[in-house]
C-alpha positions in Angstrom: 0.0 0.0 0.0 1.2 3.5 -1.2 1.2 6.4 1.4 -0.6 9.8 0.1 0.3 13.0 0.8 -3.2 13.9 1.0 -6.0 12.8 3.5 -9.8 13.1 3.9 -10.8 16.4 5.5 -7.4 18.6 4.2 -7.7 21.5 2.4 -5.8 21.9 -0.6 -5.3 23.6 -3.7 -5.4 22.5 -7.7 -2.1 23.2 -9.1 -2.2 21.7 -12.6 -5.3 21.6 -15.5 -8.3 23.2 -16.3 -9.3 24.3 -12.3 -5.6 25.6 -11.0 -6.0 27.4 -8.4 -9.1 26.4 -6.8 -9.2 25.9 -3.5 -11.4 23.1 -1.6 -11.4 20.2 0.9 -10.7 17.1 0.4 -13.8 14.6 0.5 -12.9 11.1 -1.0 -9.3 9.5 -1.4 -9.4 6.7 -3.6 -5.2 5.5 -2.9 -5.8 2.7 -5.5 -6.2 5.3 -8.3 -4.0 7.9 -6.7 -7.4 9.9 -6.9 -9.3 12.4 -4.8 -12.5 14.1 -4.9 -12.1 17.7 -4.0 -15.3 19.7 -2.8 -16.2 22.4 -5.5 -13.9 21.1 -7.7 -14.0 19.9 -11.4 -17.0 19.6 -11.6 -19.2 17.5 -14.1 -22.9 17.6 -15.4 -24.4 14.2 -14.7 -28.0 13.2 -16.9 -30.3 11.9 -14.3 -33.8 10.3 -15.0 -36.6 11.0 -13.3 -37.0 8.4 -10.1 -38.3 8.1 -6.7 -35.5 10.5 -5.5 -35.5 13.4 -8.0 -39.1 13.0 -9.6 -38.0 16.1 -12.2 -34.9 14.1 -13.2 -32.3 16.4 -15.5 -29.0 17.5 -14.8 -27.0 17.5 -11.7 -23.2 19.3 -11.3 -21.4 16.8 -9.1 -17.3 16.6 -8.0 -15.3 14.3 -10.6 -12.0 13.1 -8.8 -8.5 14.6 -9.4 -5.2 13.2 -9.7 -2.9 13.9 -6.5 -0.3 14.9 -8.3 -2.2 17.8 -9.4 -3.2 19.1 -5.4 -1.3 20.7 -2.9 -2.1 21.0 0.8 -2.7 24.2 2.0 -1.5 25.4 5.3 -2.8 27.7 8.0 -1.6 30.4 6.5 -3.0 29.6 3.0 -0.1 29.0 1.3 -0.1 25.8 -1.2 3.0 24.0 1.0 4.9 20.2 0.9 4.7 17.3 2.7 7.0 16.2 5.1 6.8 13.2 7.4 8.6 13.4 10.9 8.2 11.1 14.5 6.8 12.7 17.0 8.4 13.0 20.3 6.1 12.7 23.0 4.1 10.0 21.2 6.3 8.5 18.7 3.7 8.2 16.1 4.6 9.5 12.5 2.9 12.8 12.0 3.1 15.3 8.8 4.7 18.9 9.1 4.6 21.6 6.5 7.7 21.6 4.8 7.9 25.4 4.3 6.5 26.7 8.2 7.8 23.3 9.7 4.5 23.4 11.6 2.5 20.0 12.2 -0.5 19.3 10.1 -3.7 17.9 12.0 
């Protein structure tokens, strides 16, 4: 299994393709694919037909995933930063820091 520099619930930033520059958080990480959904974010029109759910049917906008590759995390400060990984001291687990403020990402 492949570790991500991304998780569920982080906010990041689109640095590559059509939606650079757009900001949002994280929703779904699919690590298999190397793929995340972003909130807000590339954004596709999906055909619906009418059902028990939406009784009009037509077209809903709905969040197509992004590659990782193309998303950075952004940190306190808003700035798009890297991701380091360090051992913390008090509990030894491995936590991630922001490589440019050196502070630790929740």
């Amino acid at each position: 299994m492949n570790k991500l520099h991304i998780k569920k619930g982080d906010s990041v930033i689109v640095i590559a393709g059509d939606h650079k520059g757009d900001q949002g958080k994280v929703l779904v990480v699919d690590v298999d694919k190397n793929r995340a959904i972003v909130e807000g974010v590339n954004l596709v029109s999906k055909h619906t037909r009418p059902n028990a759910k939406n009784p009009q049917g037509g077209i809903l906008k709905k969040e197509a995933p992004v590659h990782v590759s193309n998303l950075k995390i952004v940190d306190s400060k808003g700035k798009p930063t890297r991701i380091g990984r360090k051992i913390n001291e008090k509990t030894g687990n491995s936590v991630r820091y922001s490589k440019k403020t050196g502070e630790v990402i929740k």
